[in-house]
C-alpha positions in Angstrom: -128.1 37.8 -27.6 -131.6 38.0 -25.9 -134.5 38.0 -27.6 -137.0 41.8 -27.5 -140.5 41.5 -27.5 -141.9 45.0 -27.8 -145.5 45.1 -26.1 -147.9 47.3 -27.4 -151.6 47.9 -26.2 -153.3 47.9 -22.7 -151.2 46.8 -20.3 -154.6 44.7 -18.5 -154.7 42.6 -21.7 -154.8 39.2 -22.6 -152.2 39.5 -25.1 -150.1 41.3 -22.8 -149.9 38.7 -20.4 -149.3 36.4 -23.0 -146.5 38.6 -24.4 -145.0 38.0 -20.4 -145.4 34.4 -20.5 -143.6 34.0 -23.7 -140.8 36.4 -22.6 -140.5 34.5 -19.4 -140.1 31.4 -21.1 -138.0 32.7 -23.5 -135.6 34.2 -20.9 -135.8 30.5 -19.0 -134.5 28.7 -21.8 -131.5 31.0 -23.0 -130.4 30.3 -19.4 -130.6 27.2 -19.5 -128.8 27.0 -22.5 -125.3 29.2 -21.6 -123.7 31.3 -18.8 -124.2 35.0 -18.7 -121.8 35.3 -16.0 -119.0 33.2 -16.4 -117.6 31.7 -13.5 -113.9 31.2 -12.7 -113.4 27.8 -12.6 -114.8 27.5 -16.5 -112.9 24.7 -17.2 -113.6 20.9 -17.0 -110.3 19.6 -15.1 -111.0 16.5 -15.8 -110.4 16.7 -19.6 -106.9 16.9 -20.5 -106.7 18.5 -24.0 -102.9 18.7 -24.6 -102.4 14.6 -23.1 -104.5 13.9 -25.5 -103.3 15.9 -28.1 -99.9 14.3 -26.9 -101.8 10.7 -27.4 -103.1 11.6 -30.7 -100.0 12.7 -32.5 -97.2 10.5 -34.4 -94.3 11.0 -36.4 -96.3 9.9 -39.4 -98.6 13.5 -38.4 -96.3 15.5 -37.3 -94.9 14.4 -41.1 -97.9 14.8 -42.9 -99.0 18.6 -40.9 -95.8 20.3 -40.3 -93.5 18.5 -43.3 -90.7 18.1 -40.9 -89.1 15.2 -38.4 -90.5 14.7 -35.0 -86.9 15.7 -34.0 -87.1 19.0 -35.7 -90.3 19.9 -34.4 -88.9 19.5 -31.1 -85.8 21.7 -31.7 -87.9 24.2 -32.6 -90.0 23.7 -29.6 -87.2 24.3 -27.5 -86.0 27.0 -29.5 -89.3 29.1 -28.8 -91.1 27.4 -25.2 -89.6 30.4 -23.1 -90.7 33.0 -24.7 -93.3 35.6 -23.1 -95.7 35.7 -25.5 -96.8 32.4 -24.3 -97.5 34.0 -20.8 -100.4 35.5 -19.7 -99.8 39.2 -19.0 -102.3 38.8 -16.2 -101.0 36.4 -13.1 -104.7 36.7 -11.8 -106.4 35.4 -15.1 -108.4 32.2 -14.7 -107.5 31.4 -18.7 -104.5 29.7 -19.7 -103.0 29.3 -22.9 -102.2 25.9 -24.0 -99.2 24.3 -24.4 -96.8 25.8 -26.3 -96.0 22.4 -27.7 -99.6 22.7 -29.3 -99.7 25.9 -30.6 -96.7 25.0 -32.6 -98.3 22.5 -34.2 -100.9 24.7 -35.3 -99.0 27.5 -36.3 -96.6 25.3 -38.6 -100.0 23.5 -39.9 -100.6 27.0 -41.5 -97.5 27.9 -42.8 -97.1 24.5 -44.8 -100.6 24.5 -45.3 -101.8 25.5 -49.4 -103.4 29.4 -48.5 -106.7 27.8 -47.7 -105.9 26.4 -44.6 -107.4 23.1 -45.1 -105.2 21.4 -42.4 -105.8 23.8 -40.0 -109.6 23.3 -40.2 -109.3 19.5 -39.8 -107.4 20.6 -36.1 -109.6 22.8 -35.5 -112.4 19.6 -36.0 -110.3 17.2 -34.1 -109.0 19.6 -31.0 -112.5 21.8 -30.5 -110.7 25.1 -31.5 -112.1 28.2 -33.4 -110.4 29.8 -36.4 -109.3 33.0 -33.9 -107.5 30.8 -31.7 -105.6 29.5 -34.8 -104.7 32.9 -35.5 -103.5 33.6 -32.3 -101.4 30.4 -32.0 -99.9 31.7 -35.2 -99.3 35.5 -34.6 -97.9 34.2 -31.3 -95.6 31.2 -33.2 -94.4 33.5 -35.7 -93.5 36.3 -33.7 -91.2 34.3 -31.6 -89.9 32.4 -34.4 -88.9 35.3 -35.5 -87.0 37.1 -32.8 -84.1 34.5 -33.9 -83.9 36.1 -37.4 -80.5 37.1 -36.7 -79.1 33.9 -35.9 -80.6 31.8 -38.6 -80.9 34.5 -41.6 -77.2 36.5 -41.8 -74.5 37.2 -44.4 -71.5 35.0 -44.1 -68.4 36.0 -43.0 -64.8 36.3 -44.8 -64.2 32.9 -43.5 -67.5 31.2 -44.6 -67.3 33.1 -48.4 -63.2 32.1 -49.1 -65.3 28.5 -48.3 -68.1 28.7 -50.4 -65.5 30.1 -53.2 -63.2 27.4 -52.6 -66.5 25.0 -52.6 -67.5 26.6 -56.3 -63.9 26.7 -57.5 -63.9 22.6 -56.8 -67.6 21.9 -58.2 -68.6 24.8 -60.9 -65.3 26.5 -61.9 -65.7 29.7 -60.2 -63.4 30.4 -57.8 -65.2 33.7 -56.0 -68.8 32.9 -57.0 -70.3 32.4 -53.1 -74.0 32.5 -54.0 -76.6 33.5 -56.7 -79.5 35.9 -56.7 -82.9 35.9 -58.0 -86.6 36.8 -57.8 -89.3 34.7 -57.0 -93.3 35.5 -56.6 -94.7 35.1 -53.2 -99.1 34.4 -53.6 -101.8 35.9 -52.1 -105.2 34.3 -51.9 -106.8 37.8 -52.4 -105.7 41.0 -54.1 -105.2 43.1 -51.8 -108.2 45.9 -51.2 -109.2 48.9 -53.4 -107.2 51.5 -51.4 -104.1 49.4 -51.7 -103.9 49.5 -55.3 -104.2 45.6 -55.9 -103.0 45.9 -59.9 -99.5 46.9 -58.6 -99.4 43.9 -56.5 -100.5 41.6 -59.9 -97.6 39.5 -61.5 -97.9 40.4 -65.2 -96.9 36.8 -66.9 -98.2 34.7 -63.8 -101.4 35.9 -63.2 -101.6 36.0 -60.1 -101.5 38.5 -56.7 -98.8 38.6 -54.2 -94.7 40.0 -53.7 -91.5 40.1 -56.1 -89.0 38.3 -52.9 -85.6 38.6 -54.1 -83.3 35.6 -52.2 -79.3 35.2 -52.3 -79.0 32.0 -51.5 -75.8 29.9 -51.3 -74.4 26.4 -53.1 -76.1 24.4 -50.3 -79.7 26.3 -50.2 -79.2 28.5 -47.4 -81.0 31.5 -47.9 -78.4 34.4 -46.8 -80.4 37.8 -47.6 -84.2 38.2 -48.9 -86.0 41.5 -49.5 -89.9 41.6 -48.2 -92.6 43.7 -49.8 -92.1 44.4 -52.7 -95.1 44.1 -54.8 -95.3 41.2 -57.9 -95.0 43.9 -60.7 -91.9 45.3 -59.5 -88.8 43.8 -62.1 -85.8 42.4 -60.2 -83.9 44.4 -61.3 -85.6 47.7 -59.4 -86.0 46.3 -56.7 -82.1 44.9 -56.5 -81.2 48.5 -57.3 -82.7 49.5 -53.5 -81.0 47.3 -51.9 -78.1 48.0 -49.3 -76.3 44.8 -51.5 -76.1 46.7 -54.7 -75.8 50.5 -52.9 -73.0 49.0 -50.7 -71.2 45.9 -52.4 -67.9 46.4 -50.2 -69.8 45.6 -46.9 -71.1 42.3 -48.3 -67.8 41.3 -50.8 -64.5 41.3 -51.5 -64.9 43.6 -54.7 -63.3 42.7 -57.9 -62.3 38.8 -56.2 -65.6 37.8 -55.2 -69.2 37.8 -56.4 -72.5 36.7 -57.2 -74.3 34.8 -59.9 -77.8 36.1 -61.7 -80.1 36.0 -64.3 -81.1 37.8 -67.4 -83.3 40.3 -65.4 -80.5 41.8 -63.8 -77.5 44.2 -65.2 -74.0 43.4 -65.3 -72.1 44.8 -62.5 -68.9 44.2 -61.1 -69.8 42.1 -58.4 -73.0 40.4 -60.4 -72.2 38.1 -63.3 -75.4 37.8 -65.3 -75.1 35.2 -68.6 -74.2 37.0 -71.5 -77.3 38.0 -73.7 -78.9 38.5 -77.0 -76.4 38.6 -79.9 -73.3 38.1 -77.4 -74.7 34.9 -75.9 -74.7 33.6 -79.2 -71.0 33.1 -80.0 -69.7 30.1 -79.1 -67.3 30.6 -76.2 -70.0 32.7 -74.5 -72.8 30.2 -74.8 -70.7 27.9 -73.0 -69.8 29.7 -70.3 -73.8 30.3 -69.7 -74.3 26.4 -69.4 -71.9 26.4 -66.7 -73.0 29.6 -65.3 -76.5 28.4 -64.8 -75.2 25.3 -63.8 -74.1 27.5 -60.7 -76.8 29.8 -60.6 -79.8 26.8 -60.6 -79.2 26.6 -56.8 -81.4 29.7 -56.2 -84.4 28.3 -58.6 -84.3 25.6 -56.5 -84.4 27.3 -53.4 -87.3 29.4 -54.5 -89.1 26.3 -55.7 -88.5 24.1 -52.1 -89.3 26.6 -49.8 -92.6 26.5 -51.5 -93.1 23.1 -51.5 -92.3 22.8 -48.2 -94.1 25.8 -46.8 -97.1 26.2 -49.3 -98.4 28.8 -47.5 -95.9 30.9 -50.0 -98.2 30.3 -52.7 -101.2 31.5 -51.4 -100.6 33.4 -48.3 -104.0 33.4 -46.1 -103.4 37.1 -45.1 -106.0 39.6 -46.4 -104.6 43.0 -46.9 -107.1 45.7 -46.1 -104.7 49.1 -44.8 -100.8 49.4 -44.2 -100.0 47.1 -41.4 -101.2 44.1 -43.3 -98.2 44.5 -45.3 -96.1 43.8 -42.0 -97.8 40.7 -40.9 -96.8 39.6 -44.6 -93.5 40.1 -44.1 -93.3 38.7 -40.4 -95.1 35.4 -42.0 -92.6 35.0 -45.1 -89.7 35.7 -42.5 -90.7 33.0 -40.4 -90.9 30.4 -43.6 -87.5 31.9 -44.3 -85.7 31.0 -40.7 -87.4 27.5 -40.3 -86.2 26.9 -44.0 -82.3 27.4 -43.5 -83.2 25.9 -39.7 -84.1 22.8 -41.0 -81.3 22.5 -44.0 -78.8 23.1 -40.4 -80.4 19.9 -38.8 -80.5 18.2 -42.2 -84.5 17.6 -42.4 -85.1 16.7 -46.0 -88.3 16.9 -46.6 -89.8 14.7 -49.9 -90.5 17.0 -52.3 -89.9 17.3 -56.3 -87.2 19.7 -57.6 -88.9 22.6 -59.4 -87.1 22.3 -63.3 -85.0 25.6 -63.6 -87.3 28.8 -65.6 -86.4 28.8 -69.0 -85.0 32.6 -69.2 -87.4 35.4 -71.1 -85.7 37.3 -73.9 -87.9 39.6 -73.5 -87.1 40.1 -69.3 -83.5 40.5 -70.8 -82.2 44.3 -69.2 -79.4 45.9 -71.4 -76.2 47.4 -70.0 -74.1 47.5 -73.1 -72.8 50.8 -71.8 -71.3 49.4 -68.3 -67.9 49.1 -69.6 -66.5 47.7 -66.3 -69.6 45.2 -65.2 -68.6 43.8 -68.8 -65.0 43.7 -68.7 -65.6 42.0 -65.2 -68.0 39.6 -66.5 -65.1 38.6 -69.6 -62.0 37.8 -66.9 -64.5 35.4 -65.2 -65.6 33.6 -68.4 -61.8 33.7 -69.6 -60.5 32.4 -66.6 -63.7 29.7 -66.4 -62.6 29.1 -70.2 -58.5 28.4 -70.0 -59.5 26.0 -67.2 -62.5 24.0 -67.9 -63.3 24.7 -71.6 -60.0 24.3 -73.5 -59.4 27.9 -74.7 -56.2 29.5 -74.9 
C-alpha cells in the first residue's frame, strides 16, 4: 500500500520541495520492490514446482504426512484427478492450479494432521505456499472426495447382512447381530462463536468443544451410517431417536431376525440390544451375556478410536465456527475422514496405530426402559438363544 505524505504550508517552500523529494523517492523504491501491474507471463518457467515436489517425496513421507501407502495415495489420486473443481473456470486465465497430485497431499496433510495444522505449515515452508492456498487445496480435495460418498458410505444389502450374521453367528454367537452403534465426540479447536451458543456444543464429562457423531459400524470396521452435527451435549440416545434408522427400522433390517448391538446410553428396542442394566445386569446369566455382548459391540469403540488416530484432525477440527454455514463445512470435512476411512479398510491399508481400550460404561449414562415390554422380551430370546448355545443353560 503506498505510502501518503500530506503537505501542508506554502507550496514555494523549502519543506515542500523536500516533502516531493521524499515522496519521489518513496514511490521509486516501492517500485522497485513489487509489480503494480501484474503481467501475464508471472511465472518463472524455469522452476518446476510439482517435479520437484515429485523429487522430494517418498513412501517414508507420504507415510509420515498422509498415514497411508504410496499405493493408496494413488488410488485416491485417481479416484479424484478428473474432477472440475481442479479446472479453471476461466480458459483465458494466465493462473494455473497445481497439480492435482499436490493438492492431495496437502489436503490429506490436514485432515491427519492434530487441529493445529503443524504439518501443513512445514509444506507450506518447504513448497513456498500460503495458509489460503492450503485452504483451497482442501475445500477443493474434500469436496471431490466427497461426491463418492455414496459409493464408499452405504447400508448393506440383504445379501451383505445374512453375511455379516452368518460372520457373528461363527465368531460372537449372534446369529442376526450385523453391526453395533454408538457415539463418539468429534473436537473443535475453538468453541464455536457467541451467536452460536458454544455451551451447547461443550461435552459435559470431556471437557471439551465439538459434535456427538453417532457411527454403525460393522464386525470388520466399516463405517455403514454416521449422523453429522449434532452438538457434544446432545445424549445418544436423542440424537438416535431422529434418526431415519430408529423412525424406520424395516428399511434398514429384517425386524425381529436381525439387529444391532449398543450401549448403556441407548434404550432397548426390538431391533437394538443394549446390555442389560442396573439390578438386571447383575444376575448371573445376564452378566454373561453382557461379556459376550460387548465382546461384539467393542468393534465400534474401536472404530471411533482409529479413525481418530489416523485422521487427528477429528480431535481438534481446524474449522472456526462463526454463522450457519460453518456447520456445513464441518460436516463435509468429517464426511471426507469417513469415506477415506472405509476406502482404505477396502484396499487393506493398515495404518500403525494403538487400539483405543473399550470406555468403561457410566452408570450414571444408563437410560431406563423398564416399560418397553417388547424391546425387553426381544433382548431375552437373544441372550437365551446366546445362552443354550455358548453358555451351558438349559
Amino acid at each position: 500500500m503506498r505510502k501518503r505524505i500530506l503537505i501542508e504550508g506554502d507550496s514555494d517552500s523549502d519543506a515542500v520541495e523536500e516533502a516531493m523529494e521524499e515522496n519521489l523517492a518513496l514511490n521509486l523504491a516501492i517500485q522497485q520492490c513489487r509489480y503494480f501491474e501484474r503481467p501475464l507471463e508471472y511465472r518463472n518457467k524455469s522452476y518446476n514446482a510439482d517435479t520437484v515436489f515429485q523429487e522430494w517425496l517418498s513412501e517414508r513421507r507420504i507415510l509420515t504426512f498422509t498415514h497411508m501407502s504410496r499405493r493408496s495415495y494413488e488410488f485416491i489420486y485417481n479416484l479424484i484427478r478428473s474432477d472440475a473443481r481442479f479446472i479453471n473456470p476461466s480458459a483465458t486465465s494466465p493462473s494455473q492450479q497445481r497439480s492435482v497430485f499436490f493438492q492431495l497431499f496437502v489436503a490429506l496433510t490436514r485432515l491427519t494432521g492434530d487441529g493445529d495444522a503443524g504439518c501443513v505449515k512445514r509444506v507450506c515452508e518447504l513448497f513456498n505456499i500460503g495458509t489460503g492456498t492450503v485452504g483451497n487445496y482442501t475445500r477443493r480435495c474434500v469436496a471431490a472426495i466427497n461426491a463418492h460418498a455414496d459409493t464408499y458410505i452405504f447400508w448393506p444389502n440383504s445379501r451383505r447382512r445374512a453375511e455379516l450374521s452368518a460372520y457373528a453367528d461363527s465368531k460372537y454367537g449372534f446369529p442376526g447381530f450385523i453391526g453395533s452403534c454408538d457415539g463418539t465426540v468429534i473436537g473443535l479447536r475453538r468453541a464455536p462463536s457467541f451467536a452460536q451458543f458454544p455451551e451447547t456444543y461443550r461435552h459435559p464429562r470431556h471437557g471439551v468443544y465439538g459434535y456427538n457423531v453417532l457411527f454403525w459400524a460393522d464386525h470388520f470396521g466399516t463405517i455403514m451410517r454416521f449422523t453429522c452435527n449434532w452438538p457434544a451435549s446432545a445424549a445418544d440416545q436423542t440424537i438416535f431417536n431422529t434418526t431415519t434408522f430408529a423412525l424406520q427400522p424395516q428399511i434398514f433390517l429384517k425386524l425381529h431376525e436381525e439387529f444391532i448391538f449398543v450401549d448403556l446410553g441407548f434404550k432397548r428396542e426390538t431391533f437394538a440390544v443394549p446390555p442389560y442394566k442396573g439390578a438386571e445386569g447383575k444376575l448371573a446369566h445376564n452378566a454373561q451375556f453382557n461379556i459376550a455382548q460387548r465382546k461384539g459391540r467393542v468393534k465400534v469403540e474401536h472404530v471411533n478410536g482409529v479413525i481418530k488416530s489416523r485422521f487427528a484432525s477429528l480431535k481438534r477440527m481446524p474449522i472456526e465456527i462463526r454463522k450457519e454455514a460453518d456447520h456445513a463445512k464441518c460436516s463435509d470435512w468429517i464426511t471426507a475422514c469417513v469415506i477415506l476411512h472405509n476406502l482404505l479398510i477396502q484396499l487393506r491399508d493398515e495404518y500403525e496405530y494403538e487400539l483405543p481400550p473399550a470406555a468403561i460404561e457410566d452408570e450414571a449414562e444408563e437410560v431406563h426402559d423398564h416399560d418397553n415390554v417388547t424391546a425387553k422380551m426381544f433382548q431375552n430370546a437373544v441372550r437365551d438363544r446366546w445362552l443354550r448355545a455358548h453358555g451351558g443353560w438349559e
